[in-house]
PDB file with one MODEL, atoms N, CA, C and O in Angstrom:
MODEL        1
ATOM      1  N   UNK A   1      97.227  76.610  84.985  1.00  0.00           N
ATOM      2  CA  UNK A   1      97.253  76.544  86.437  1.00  0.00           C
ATOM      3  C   UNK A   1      98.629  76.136  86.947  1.00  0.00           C
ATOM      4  O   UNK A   1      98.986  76.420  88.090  1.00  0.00           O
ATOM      5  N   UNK A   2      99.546  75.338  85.927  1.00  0.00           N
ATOM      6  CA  UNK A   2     100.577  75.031  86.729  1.00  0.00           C
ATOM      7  C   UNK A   2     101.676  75.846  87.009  1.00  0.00           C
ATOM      8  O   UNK A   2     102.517  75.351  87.759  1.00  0.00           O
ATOM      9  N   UNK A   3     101.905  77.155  86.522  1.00  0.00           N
ATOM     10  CA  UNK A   3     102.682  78.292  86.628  1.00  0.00           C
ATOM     11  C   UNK A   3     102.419  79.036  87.435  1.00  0.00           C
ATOM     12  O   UNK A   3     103.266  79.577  88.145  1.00  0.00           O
ATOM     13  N   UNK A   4     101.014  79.263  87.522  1.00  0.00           N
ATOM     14  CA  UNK A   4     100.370  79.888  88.729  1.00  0.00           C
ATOM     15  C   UNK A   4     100.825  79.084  90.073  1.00  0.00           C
ATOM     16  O   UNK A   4     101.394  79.621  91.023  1.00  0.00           O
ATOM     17  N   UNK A   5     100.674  78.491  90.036  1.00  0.00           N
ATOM     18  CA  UNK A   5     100.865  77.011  91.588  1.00  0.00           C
ATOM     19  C   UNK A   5     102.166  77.210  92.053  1.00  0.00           C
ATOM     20  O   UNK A   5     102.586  77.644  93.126  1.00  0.00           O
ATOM     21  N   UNK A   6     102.888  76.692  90.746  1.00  0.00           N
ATOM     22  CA  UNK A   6     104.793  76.984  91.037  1.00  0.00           C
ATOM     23  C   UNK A   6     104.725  78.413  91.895  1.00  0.00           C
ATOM     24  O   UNK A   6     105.010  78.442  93.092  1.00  0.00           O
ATOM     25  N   UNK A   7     104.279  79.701  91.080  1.00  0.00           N
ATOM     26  CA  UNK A   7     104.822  80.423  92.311  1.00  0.00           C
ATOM     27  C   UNK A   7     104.274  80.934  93.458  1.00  0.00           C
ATOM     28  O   UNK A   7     104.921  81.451  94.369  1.00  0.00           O
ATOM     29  N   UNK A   8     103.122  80.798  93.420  1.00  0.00           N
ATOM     30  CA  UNK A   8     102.653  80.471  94.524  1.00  0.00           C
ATOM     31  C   UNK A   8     103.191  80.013  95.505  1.00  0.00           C
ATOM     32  O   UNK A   8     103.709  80.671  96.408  1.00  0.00           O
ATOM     33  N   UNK A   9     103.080  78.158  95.374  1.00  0.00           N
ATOM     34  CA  UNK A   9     104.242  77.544  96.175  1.00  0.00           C
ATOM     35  C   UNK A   9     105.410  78.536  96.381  1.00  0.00           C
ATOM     36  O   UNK A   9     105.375  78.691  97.602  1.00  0.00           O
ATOM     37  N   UNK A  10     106.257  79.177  95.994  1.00  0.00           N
ATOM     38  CA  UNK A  10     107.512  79.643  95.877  1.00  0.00           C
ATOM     39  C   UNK A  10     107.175  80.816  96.914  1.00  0.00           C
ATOM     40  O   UNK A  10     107.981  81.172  97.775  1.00  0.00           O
ATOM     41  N   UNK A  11     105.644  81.499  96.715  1.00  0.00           N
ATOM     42  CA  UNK A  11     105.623  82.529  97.520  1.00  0.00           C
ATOM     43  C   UNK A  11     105.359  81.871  99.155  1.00  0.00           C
ATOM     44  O   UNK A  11     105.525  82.595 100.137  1.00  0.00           O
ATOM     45  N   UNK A  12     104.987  80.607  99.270  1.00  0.00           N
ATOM     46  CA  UNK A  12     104.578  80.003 100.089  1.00  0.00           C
ATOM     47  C   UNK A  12     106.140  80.196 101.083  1.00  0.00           C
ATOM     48  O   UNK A  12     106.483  80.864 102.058  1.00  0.00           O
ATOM     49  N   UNK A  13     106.873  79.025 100.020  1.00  0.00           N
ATOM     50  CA  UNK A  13     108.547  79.278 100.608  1.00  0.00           C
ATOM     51  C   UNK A  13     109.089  80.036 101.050  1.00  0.00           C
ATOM     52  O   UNK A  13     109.998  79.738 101.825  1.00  0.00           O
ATOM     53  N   UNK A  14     108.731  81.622 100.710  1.00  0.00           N
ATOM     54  CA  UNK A  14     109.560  82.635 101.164  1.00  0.00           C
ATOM     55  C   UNK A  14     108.345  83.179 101.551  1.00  0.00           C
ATOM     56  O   UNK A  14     108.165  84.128 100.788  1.00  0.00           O
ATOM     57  N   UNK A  15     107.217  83.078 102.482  1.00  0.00           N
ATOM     58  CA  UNK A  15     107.052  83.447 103.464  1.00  0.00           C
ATOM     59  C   UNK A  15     106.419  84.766 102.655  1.00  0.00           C
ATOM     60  O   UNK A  15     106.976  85.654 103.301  1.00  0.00           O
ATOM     61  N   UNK A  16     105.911  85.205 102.027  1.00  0.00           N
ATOM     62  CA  UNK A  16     105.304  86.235 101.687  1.00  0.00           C
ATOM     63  C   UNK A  16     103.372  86.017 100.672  1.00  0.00           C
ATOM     64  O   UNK A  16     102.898  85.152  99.935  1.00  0.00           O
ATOM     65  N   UNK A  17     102.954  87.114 101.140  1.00  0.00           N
ATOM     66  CA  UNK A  17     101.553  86.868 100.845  1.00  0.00           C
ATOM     67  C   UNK A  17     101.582  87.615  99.285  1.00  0.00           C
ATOM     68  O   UNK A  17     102.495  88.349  98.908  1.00  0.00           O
ATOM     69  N   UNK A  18     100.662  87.340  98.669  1.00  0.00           N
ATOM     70  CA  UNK A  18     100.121  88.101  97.231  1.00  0.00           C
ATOM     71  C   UNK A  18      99.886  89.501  97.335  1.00  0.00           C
ATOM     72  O   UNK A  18      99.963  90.323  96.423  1.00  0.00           O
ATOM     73  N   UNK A  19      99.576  89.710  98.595  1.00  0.00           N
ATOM     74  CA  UNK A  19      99.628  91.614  98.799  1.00  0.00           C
ATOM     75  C   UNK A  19     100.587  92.191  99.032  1.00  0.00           C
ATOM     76  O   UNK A  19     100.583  93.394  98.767  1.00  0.00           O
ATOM     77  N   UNK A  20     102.073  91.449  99.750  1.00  0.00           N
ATOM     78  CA  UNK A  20     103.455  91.744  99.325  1.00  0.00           C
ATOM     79  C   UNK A  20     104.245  92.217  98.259  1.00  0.00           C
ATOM     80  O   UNK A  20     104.901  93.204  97.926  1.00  0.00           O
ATOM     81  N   UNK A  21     103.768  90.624  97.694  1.00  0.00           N
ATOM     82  CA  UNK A  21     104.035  90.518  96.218  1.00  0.00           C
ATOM     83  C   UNK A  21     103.604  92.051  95.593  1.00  0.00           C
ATOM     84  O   UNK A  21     104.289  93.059  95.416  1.00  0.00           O
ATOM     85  N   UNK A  22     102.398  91.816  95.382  1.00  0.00           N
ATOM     86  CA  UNK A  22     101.691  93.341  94.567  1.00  0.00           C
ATOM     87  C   UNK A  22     102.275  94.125  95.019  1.00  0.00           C
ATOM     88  O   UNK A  22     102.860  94.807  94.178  1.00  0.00           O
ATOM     89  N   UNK A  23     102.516  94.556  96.532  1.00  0.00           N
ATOM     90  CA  UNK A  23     103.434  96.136  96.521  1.00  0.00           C
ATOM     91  C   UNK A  23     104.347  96.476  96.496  1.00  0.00           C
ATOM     92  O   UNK A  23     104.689  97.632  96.742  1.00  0.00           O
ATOM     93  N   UNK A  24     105.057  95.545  96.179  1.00  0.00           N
ATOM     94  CA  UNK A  24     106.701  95.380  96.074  1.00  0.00           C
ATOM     95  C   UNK A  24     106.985  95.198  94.282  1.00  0.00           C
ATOM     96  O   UNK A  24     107.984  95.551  93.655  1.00  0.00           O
ATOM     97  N   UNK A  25     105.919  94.628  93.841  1.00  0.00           N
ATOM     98  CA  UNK A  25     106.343  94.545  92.428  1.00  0.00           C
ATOM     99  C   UNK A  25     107.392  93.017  92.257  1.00  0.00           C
ATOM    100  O   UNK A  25     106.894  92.065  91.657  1.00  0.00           O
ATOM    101  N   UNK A  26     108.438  92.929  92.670  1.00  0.00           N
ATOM    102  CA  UNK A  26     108.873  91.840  92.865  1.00  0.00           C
ATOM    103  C   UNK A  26     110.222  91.646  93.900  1.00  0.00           C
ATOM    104  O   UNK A  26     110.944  92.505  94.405  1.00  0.00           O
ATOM    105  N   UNK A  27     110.247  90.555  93.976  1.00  0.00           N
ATOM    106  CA  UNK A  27     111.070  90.016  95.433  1.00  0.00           C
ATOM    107  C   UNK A  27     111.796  89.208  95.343  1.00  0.00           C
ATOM    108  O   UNK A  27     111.305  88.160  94.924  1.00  0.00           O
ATOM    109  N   UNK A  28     113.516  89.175  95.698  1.00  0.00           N
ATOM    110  CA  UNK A  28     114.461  88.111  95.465  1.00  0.00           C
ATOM    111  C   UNK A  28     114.010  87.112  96.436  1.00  0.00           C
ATOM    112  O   UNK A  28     113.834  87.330  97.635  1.00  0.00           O
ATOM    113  N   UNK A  29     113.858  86.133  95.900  1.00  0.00           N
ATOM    114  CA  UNK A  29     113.584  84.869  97.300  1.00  0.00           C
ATOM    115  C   UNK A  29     115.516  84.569  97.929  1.00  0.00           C
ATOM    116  O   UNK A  29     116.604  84.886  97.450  1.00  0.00           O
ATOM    117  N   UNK A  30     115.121  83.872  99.100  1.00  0.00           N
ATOM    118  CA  UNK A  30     116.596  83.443  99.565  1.00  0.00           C
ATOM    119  C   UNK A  30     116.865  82.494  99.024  1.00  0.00           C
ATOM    120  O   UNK A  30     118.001  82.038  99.158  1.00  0.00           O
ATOM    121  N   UNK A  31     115.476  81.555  97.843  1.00  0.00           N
ATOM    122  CA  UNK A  31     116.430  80.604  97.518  1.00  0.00           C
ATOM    123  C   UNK A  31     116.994  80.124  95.599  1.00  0.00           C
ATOM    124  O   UNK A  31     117.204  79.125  94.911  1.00  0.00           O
ATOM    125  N   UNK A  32     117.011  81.688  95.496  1.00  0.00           N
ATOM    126  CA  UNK A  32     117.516  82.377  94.481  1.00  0.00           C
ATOM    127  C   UNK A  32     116.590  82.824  92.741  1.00  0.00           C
ATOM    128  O   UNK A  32     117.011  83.032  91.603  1.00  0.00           O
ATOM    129  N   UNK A  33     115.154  82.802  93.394  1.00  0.00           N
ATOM    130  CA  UNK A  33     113.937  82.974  92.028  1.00  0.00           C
ATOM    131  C   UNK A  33     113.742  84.423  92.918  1.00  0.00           C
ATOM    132  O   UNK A  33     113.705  84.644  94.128  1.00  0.00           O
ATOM    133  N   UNK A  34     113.648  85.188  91.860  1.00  0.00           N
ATOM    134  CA  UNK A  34     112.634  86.578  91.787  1.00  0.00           C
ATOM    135  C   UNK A  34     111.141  86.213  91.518  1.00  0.00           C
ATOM    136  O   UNK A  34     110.850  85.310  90.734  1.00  0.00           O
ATOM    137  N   UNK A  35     110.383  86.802  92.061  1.00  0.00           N
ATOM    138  CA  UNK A  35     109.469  86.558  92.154  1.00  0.00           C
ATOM    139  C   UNK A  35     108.766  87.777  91.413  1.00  0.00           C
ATOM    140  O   UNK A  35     109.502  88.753  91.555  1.00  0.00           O
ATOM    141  N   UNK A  36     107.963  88.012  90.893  1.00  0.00           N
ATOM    142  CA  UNK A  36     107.727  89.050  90.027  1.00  0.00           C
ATOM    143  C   UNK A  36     105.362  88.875  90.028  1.00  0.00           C
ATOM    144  O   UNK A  36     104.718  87.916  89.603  1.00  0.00           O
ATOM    145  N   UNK A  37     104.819  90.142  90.637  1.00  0.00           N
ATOM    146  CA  UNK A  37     103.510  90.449  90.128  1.00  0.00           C
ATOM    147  C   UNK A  37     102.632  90.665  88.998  1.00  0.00           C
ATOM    148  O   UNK A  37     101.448  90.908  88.764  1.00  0.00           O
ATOM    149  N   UNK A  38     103.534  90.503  88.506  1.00  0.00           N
ATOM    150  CA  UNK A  38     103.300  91.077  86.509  1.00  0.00           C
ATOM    151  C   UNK A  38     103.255  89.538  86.176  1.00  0.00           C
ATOM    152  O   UNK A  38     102.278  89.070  85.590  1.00  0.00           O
ATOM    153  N   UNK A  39     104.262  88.802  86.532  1.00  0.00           N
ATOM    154  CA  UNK A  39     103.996  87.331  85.978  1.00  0.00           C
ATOM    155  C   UNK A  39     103.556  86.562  86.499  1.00  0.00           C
ATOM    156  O   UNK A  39     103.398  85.457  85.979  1.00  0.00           O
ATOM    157  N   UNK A  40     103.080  86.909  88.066  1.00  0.00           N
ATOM    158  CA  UNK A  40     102.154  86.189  88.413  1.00  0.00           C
ATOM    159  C   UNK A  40     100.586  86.351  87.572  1.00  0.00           C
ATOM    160  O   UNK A  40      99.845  85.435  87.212  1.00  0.00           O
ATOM    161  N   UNK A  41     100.395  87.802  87.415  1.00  0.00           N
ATOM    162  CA  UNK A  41      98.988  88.220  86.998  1.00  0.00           C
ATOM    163  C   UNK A  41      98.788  87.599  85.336  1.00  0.00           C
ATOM    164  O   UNK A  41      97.699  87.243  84.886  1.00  0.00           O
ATOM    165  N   UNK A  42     100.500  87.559  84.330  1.00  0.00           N
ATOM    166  CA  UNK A  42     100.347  86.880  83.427  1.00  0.00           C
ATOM    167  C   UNK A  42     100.089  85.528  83.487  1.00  0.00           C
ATOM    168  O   UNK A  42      99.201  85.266  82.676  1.00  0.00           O
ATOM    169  N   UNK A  43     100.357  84.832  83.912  1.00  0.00           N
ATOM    170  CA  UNK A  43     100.059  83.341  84.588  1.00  0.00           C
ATOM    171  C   UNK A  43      99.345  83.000  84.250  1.00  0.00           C
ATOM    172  O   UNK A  43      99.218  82.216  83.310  1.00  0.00           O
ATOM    173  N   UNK A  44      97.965  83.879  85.464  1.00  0.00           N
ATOM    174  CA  UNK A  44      96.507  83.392  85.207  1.00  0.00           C
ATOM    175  C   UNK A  44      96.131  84.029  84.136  1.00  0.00           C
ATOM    176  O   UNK A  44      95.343  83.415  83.418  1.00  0.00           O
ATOM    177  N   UNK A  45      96.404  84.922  83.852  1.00  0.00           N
ATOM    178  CA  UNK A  45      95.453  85.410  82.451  1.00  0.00           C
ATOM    179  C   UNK A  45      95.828  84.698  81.374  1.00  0.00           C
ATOM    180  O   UNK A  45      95.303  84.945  80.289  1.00  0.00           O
ATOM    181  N   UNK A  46      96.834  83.659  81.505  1.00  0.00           N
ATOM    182  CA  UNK A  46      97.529  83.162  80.155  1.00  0.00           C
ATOM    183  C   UNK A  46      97.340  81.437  80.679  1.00  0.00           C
ATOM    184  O   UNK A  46      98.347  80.818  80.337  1.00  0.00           O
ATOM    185  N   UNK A  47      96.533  80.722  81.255  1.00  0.00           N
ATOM    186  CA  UNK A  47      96.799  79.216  81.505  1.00  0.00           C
ATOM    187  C   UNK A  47      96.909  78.423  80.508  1.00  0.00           C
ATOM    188  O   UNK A  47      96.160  78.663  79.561  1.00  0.00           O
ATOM    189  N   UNK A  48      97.874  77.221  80.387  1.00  0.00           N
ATOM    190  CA  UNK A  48      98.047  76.307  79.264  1.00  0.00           C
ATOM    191  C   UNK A  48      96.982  75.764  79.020  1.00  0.00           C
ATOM    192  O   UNK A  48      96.188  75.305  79.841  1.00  0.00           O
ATOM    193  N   UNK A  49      96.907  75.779  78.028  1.00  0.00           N
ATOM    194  CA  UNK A  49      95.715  74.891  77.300  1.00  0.00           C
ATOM    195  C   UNK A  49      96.456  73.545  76.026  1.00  0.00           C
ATOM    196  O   UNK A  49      96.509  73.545  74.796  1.00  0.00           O
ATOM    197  N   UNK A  50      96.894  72.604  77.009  1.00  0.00           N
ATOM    198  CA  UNK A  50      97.586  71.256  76.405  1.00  0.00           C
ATOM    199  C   UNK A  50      96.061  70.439  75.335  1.00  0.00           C
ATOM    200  O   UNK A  50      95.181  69.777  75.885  1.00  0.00           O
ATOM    201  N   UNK A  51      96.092  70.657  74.117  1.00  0.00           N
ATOM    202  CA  UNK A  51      95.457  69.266  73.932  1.00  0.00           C
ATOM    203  C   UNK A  51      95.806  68.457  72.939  1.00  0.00           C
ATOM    204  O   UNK A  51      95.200  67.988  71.975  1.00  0.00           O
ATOM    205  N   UNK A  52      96.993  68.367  73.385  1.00  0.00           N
ATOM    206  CA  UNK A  52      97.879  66.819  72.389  1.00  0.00           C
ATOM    207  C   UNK A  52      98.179  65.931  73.769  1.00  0.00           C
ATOM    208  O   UNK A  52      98.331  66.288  74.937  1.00  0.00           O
ATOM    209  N   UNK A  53      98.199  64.525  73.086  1.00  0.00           N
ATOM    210  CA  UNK A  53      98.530  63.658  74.214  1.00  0.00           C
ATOM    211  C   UNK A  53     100.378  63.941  74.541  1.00  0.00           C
ATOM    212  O   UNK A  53     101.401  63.951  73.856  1.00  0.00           O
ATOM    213  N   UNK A  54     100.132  64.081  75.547  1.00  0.00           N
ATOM    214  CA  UNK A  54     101.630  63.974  76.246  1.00  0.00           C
ATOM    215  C   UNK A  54     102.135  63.325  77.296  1.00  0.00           C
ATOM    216  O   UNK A  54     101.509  63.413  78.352  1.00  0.00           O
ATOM    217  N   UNK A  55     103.402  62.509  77.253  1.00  0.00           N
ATOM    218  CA  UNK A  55     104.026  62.192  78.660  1.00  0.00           C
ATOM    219  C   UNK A  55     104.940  63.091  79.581  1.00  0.00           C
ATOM    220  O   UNK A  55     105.571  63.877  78.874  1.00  0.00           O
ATOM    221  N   UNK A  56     105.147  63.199  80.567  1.00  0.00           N
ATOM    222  CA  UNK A  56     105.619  64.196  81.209  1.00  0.00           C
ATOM    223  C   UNK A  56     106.525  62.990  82.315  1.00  0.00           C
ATOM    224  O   UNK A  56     106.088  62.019  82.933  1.00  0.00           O
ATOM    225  N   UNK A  57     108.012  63.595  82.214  1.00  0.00           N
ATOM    226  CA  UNK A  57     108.757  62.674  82.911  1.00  0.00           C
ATOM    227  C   UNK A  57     108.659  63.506  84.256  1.00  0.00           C
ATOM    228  O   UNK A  57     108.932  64.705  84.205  1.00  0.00           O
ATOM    229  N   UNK A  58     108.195  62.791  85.742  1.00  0.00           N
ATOM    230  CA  UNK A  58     108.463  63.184  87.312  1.00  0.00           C
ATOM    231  C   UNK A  58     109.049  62.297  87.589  1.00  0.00           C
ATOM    232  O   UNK A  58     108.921  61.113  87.275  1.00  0.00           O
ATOM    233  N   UNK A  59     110.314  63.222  88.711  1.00  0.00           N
ATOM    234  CA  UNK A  59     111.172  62.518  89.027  1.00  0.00           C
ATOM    235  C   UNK A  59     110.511  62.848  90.716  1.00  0.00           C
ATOM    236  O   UNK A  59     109.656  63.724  90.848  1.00  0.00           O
ATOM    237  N   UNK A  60     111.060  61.978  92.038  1.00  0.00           N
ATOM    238  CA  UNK A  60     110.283  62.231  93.221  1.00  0.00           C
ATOM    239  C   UNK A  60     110.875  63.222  93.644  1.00  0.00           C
ATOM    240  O   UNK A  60     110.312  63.778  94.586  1.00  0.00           O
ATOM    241  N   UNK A  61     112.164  63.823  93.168  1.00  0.00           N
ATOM    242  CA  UNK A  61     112.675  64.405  94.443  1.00  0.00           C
ATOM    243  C   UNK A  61     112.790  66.041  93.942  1.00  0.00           C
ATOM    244  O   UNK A  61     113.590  66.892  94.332  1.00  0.00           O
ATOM    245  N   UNK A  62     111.592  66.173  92.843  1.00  0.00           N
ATOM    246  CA  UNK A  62     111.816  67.936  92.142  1.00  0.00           C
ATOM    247  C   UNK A  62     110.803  68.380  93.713  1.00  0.00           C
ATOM    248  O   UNK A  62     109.846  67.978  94.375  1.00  0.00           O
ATOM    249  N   UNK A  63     111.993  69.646  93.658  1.00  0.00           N
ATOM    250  CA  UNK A  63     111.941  70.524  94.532  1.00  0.00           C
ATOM    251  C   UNK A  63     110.705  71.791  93.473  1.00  0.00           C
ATOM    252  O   UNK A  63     110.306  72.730  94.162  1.00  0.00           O
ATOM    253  N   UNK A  64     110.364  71.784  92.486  1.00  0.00           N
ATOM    254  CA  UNK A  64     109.924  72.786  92.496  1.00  0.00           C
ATOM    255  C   UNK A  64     108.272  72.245  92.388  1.00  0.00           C
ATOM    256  O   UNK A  64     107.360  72.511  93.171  1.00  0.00           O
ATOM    257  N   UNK A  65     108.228  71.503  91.297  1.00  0.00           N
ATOM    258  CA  UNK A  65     106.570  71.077  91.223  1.00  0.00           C
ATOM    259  C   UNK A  65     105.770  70.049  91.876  1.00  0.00           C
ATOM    260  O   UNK A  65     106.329  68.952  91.899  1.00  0.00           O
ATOM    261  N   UNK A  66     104.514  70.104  92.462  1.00  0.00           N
ATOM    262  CA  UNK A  66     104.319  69.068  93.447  1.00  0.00           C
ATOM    263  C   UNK A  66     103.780  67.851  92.161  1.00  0.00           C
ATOM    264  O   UNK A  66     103.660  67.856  90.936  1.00  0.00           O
ATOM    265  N   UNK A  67     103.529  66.730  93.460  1.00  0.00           N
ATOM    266  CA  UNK A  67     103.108  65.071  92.474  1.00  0.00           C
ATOM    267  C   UNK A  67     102.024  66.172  91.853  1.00  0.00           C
ATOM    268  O   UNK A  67     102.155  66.825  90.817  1.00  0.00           O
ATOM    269  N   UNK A  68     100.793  66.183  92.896  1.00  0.00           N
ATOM    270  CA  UNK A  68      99.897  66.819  92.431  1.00  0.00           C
ATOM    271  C   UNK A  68      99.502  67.443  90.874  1.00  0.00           C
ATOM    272  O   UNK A  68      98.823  67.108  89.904  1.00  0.00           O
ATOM    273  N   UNK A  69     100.394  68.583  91.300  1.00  0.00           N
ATOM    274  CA  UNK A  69     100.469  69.695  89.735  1.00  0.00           C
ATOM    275  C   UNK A  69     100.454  68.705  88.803  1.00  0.00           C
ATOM    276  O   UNK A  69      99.346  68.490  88.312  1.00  0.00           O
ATOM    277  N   UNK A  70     101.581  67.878  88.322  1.00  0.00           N
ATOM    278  CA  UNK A  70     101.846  67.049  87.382  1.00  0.00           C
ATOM    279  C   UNK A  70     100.762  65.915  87.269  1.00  0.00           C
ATOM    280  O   UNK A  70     100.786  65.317  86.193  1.00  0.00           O
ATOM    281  N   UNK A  71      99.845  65.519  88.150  1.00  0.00           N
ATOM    282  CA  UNK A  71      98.649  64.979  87.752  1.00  0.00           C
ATOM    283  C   UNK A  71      97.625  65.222  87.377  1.00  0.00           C
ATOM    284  O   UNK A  71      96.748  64.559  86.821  1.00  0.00           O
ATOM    285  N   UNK A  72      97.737  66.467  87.761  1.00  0.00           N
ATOM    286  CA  UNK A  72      96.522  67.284  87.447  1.00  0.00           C
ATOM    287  C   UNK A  72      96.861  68.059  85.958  1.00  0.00           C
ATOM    288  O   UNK A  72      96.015  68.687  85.321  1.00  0.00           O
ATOM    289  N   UNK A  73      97.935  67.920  85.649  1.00  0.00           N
ATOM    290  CA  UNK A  73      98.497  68.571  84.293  1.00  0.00           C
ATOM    291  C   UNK A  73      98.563  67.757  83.259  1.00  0.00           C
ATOM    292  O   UNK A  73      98.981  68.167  82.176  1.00  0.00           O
TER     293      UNK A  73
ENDMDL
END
């Protein structure tokens, strides 16, 4: 789920919907990620499946992943 989310969010940022996305195939954002339908659709068909214990360093001020994601991850 958390790859999925990232671009999501990202599609959020640049202002474009998932039916964009799909007919365009993919899209330079202005704030410099391509955005790509193929890896969105790999994403979900591919979600991490973590099951070793892990720490994960968040810092407050990442611009790309929310608190959220990383708690839920």
């Amino acid at each position: 789920m958390c790859m999925e989310r990232l671009i999501i969010d990202m599609m959020l940022w640049a202002n474009m919907t998932e039916e964009e996305l799909h007919n365009k195939k993919e899209i330079d954002t202005n704030f410099g990620e391509k955005l790509s339908w193929d890896y969105l659709c790999f994403a979900r068909k591919n979600p991490i499946n973590w099951y070793i214990h892990a720490h994960i360093l968040y810092r407050g001020k990442d611009n790309l992943t929310s608190r959220e994601t990383i708690f839920s991850f």
